[in-house]
Residue, then its C-alpha position, 0 to 999 in steps of 0.5 A: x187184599x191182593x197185592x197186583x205185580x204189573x211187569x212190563x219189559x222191553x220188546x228187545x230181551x237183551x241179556x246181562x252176565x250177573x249172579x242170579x243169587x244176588x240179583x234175586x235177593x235185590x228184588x226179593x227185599x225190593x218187592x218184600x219192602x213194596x208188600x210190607x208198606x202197601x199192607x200197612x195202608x188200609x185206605x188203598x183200593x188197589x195195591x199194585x207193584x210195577x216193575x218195568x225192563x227197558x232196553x237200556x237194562x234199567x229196571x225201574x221198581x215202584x208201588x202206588x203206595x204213598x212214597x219213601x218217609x222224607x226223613x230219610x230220602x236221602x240216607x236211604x242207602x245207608x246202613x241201620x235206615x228205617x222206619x219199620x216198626x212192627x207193633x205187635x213185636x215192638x220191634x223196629x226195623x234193621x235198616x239193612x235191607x237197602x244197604x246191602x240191595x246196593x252192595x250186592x248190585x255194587x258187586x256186579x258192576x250195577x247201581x241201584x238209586x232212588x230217582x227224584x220224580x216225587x208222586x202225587x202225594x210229594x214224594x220219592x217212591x221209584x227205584x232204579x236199577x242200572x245193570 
C-alpha cells in the first residue's frame, strides 16, 4: 500500500541558515521511522505522514499509525532505544536513529522533542522540530 506524505507550510516562507546535509538526514529517519512502522500495520486503510512548516520554524512530524511504544516515550532520545525488530533477519533495531536526529539538530542550534498530545489510541506520536 501507498504511504500519503500530506505537507502543509505556512503562508510566510521564512528562511533558516543550517547544513542542508544534517537537516536532510533529520527528516530522512524521521520519515524512513514513519514508513517502517505504518508498513507493519496491515489494518491501516490509509497510510499518511504529515509534515507541517508553521511561521514560527516549527516543523511538527507525525503519522496516523498507532503511536511511540510506551516503554520508551520517555528515553526515546537516548542512544541503543528501540523496539524494531526485523523477523526475518532476527535483528533488532540500533536505537540510534533518534539520538543522533537530535545531535545533528543540537549542532545547528535546533531542538527536536516528542510533544505530549497523545492521539486516539493513547499515545505520543508528534515530533517537533524547533529551528
Amino acid at each position: 500500500m501507498k504511504i500519503l506524505i500530506n505537507i502543509k507550510i505556512s503562508e510566510y516562507p521564512k528562511y533558516v541558515k543550517v547544513n542542508k546535509g544534517k537537516l536532510i538526514q533529520v527528516f530522512d529517519n524521521l520519515i524512513l521511522n514513519s514508513e517502517y512502522w505504518l508498513n507493519r500495520n496491515k489494518d491501516l486503510k490509509e497510510k499518511i505522514i504529515n509534515i507541517e512548516l508553521n511561521d514560527n520554524l516549527e516543523i511538527y512530524i507525525y503519522d496516523n499509525n498507532i503511536g511511540i511504544d510506551p516503554s520508551v516515550e520517555f528515553t526515546l532520545f537516548e542512544p541503543f532505544v528501540s523496539t524494531k525488530y526485523d523477523y526475518n533477519l532476527k535483528q533488532k533495531g540500533r536505537g540510534l536513529g533518534l539520538f543522533i536526529v537530535k545531535k545533528l539538530l543540537q549542532y545547528e542550534n535546533c531542538n527536536i522533542e516528542l510533544l505530549p498530545e497523545r492521539n486516539q489510541y493513547d499515545r505520543l506520536f508528534k515530533f517537533k522540530i524547533n529551528l
